[in-house]
Every structure is written in C-alpha cells, then in structure tokens.
C-alpha positions in Angstrom: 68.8 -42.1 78.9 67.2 -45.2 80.2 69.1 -48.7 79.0 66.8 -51.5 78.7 67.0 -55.5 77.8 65.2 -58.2 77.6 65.2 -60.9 80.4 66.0 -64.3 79.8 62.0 -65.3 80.4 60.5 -61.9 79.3 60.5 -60.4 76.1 60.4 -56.3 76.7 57.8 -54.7 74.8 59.4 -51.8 73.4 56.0 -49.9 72.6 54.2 -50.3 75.8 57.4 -49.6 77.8 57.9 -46.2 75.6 54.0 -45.7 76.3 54.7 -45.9 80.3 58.3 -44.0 80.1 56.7 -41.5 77.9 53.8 -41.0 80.7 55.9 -40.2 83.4 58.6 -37.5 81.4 58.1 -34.3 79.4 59.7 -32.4 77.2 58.5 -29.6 78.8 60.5 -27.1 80.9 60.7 -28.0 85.1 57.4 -26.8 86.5 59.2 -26.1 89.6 61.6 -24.0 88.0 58.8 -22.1 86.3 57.7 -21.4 90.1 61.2 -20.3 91.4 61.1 -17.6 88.4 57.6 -16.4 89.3 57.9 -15.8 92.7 61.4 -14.1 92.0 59.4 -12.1 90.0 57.0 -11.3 92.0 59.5 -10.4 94.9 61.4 -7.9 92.6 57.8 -6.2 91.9 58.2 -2.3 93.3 58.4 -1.8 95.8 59.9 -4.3 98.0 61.6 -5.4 94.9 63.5 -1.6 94.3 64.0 -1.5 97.9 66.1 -4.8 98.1 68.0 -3.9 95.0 68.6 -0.3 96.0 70.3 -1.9 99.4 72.6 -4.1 97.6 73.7 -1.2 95.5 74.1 1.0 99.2 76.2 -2.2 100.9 78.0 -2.4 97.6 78.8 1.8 98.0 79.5 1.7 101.2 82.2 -0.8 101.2 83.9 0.5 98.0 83.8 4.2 100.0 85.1 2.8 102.8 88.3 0.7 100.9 88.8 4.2 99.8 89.1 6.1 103.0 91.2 3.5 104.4 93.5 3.7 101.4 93.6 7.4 101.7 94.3 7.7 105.5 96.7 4.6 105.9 97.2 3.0 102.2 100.6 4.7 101.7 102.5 1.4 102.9 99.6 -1.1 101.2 96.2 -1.6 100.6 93.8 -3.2 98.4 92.5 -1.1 95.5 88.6 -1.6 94.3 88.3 -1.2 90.5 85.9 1.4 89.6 85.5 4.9 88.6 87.9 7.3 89.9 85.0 9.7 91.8 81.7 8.3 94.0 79.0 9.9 95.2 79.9 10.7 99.6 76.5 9.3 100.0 73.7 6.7 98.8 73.7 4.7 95.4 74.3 7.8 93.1 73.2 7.4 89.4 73.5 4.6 87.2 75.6 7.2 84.6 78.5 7.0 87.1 79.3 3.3 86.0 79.1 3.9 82.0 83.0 3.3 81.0 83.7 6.5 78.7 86.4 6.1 76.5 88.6 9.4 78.1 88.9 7.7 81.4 92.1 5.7 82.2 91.0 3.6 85.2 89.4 0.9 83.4 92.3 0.3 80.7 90.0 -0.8 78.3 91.3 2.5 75.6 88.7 3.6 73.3 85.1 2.2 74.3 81.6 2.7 72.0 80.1 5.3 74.1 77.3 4.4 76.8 77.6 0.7 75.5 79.6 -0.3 78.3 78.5 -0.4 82.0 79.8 -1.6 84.8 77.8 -2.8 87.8 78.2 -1.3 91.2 76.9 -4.0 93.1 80.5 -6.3 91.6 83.7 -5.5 93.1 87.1 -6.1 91.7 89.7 -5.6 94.6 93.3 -5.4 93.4 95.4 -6.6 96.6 99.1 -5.4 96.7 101.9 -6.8 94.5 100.0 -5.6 91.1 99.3 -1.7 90.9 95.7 -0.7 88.5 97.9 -0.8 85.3 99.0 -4.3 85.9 102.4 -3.4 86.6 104.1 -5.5 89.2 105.5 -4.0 92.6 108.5 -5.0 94.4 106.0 -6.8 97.3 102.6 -7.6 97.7 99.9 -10.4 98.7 98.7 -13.1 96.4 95.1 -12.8 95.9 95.1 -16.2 97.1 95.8 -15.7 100.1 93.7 -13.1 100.7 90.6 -15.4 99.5 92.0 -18.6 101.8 91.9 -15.9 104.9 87.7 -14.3 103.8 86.9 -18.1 103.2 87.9 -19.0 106.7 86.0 -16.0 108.3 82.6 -16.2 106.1 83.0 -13.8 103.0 82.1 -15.7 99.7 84.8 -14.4 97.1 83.5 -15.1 93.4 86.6 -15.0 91.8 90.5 -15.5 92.2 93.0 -14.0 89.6 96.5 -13.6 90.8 96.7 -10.4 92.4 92.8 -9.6 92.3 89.6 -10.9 93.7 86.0 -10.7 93.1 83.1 -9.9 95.8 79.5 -10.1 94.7 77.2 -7.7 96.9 73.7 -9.6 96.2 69.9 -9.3 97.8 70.3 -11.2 100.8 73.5 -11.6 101.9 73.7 -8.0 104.3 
C-alpha cells in the first residue's frame, strides 16, 4: 500500500503516478522465488537428490534405534520414549510400509484408521520425555518437555515443537 497526497505547491497526478508505480510492481509471483524452487528441484533430481533424502531417513533411523537401545539397556529408571511403530528395521531406512498407521496397532492411539490413508514420516520424531507414559497417563515423576528443549537449545539441537511432556526433532537434508 503506498499513501500518497498532494503537496501544498504540487498537485499529484494520480494517473501518471499509477503509470510509474505500476512500472516498477507486478502481480506476478517473486522471480526469485521461482529460482529457489528450481534449483531445489533440480538438486532433489536422482540421484544426488535420493541420496540426500535416503540419508535423512538413515540419521532419522539411527537415532530413533539408538533411543531404543538405550531405553532397553538402562530405561528401567527413565528415559525418553520416540513415538513410532513398535518394531524397526536393525539396519538402514527399511520400507516406507513400516510407517502406514494400521488400525490394529495400539502405539499411535489414534483407534480405527482408513487403511493405508495414514502415514507417518520417519524423518519426524516425537520424543515423549518422562512424567507422561505413550497412553498419556501421567507418572508420579518426570521432566517437563521444557526443560528438556531449554537444555538442546543451549547445546545446538533445533527442537520444532514443545508440548508438555513431548518434543519434536526434525531430521532434514543438511543438518547431519
């Protein structure tokens, strides 16, 4: 929006001043935006494009195994849960039919699903930090996802999202 007025010596000619504004604007979208979405394009081309995709999945894996086998050898006190399906692969990115949400399974709580409508993406993890179990019932202790966040803030990790007793992590291209 561009407010104009005449001066006290000058009278403003509207046309010639919507002529000149008109001249220097469009109504079409950002050409530099346009470029940002062709070059993005063009990176995501196979096969550099699968290959930096395929390693976000694999960083993405790898930490959600690794939450596990830390739960499993030393989670009896506490540890963070990562929502997801109950089995992964042991090794690589698996199949993308491991992340549909089937109505039978109980550890997404969302009861009877359409099935293979719903998906969930491997590369976004959901950690549930102690105090709230997978259910949503709460325990007698636990850690405020809040906390939690404050402390990966002050060492580098970007968290997405805060809830109250979860938080979000975003494996992206780029970021490993």
């Amino acid at each position: 929006q561009v407010l104009v007025q005449d001066s006290q010596t000058v009278h403003l000619d509207r046309n010639l001043f919507n002529e000149a504004y008109l001249m220097h604007t469009s109504t079409s979208p950002q050409y530099a935006i346009i470029a940002s979405c062709d070059v993005a394009a063009a990176m995501m081309e196979p096969p550099g494009g699968t290959a930096l995709v395929e390693e976000s999945i694999k960083e993405a894996m790898d930490f959600r195994r690794a939450m596990r086998k830390v739960d499993d050898e030393f989670g009896k006190d506490w540890w963070f849960k990562v929502w997801g399906p109950d089995k992964l692969v042991d090794d690589g990115i698996g199949r993308s039919d491991a992340w549909t949400l089937k109505a039978k399974d109980k550890w997404h709580g969302f009861g009877d699903l359409a099935s293979g409508f719903n998906l969930l993406d491997p590369i976004k993890c959901t950690l549930i930090t102690p105090g709230m179990d997978m259910s949503g019932k709460f325990a007698k202790t636990g850690i405020p996802a809040g906390i939690v966040t404050k402390f990966l803030a002050e060492h580098g990790v970007v968290v997405e999202k805060t809830g109250l007793y979860s938080f979000f992590i975003l494996f992206t291209i780029g970021i490993t």
